[in-house]
C-alpha positions, -999 to 999 in steps of 0.1 A, spaced: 69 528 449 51 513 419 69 502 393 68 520 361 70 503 323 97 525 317 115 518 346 141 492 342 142 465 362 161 468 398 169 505 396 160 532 419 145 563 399 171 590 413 151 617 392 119 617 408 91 602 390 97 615 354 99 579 332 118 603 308 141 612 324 152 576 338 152 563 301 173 591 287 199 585 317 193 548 306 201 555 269 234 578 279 249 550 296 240 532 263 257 556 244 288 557 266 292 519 266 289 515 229 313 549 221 337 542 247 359 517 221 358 539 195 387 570 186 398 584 212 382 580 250 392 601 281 418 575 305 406 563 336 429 589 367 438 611 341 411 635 334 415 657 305 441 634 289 429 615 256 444 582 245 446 575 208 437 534 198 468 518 182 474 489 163 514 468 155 520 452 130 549 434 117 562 421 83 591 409 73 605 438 61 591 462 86 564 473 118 537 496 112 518 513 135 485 527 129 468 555 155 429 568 151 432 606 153 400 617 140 395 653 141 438 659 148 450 682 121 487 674 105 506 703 126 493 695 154 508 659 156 544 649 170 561 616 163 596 613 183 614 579 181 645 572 209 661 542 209 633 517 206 604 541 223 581 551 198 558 585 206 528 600 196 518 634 210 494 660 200 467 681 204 426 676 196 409 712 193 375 718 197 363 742 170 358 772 180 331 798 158 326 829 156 291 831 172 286 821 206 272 785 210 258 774 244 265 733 248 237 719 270 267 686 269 297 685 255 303 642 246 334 647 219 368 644 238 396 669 236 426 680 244 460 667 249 474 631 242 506 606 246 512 573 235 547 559 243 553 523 232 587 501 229 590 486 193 593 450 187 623 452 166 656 470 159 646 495 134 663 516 102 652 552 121 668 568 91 640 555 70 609 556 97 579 578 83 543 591 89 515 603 74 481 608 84 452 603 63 414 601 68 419 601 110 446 575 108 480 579 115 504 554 98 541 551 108 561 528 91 591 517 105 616 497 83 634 471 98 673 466 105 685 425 96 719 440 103 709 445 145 689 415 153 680 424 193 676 382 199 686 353 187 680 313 191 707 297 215 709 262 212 708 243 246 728 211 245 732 185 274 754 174 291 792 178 308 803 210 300 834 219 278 855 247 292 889 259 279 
């Protein structure tokens, strides 16, 4: 077969002889590896299921967590905290219109999500809130001095002293 300009280099042209059609496959693997970091990506073995980017942090006074949700709406968020397992749960809609649309490919993930993580630090769960602005979601979770989880234990050498 003689290689095409538009061809890239070391790949077999699965869709016949159309250069077009081996650049736009080209371009949508592009696409995928550029958008895959962003919001919120389908998990590998669990199709369907979206996985909402988090960041902790921690301050001295408390841990925050910070969750990309763009396109969630408020009510359909749910933030459950037990013990020290933080979770985020929800639901991303597609939109649905009145008139009837025919997708020739649907890219935008949705559907259901989960995010369970352990927190850092013992936490005030009286005072722990969320809000969600502009795609983000922010939970702020206040931190208890009174229940320190660890604590430095000084080794010392040495015959041991027993009583």
């Amino acid at each position: 077969m003689a290689r095409h300009p538009l061809m890239p280099l070391g790949s077999r042209n699965l869709l016949g002889s159309d250069p077009f059609a081996s650049f736009q496959q080209g371009m949508n693997r592009l696409f995928e590896d550029v958008f895959r970091g962003t919001g919120m990506t389908p998990t590998e073995g669990h199709e369907g299921m979206i996985m909402p980017h988090l960041n902790v942090s921690e301050t001295e006074n408390e841990v925050r967590i910070t969750a990309e949700l763009p396109g969630v709406a408020e009510k359909d968020v749910d933030v459950t905290l037990d013990d020290d397992v933080l979770t985020i749960r929800g639901e991303k809609r597609m939109e649905k219109k009145e008139d009837k649309e025919n997708f020739h490919f649907v890219e935008r993930s949705f559907g259901q999500f989960q995010r369970s993580i352990r927190i850092p630090r013992s936490v005030n769960a009286a005072q722990v809130h969320a809000h969600v602005a502009d795609g983000i979601l922010t939970i702020t979770l206040p931190k208890n001095p009174a229940q320190e989880r660890s604590r430095h234990i000084k080794v010392s050498s040495g015959a041991s002293t027993s009583h």
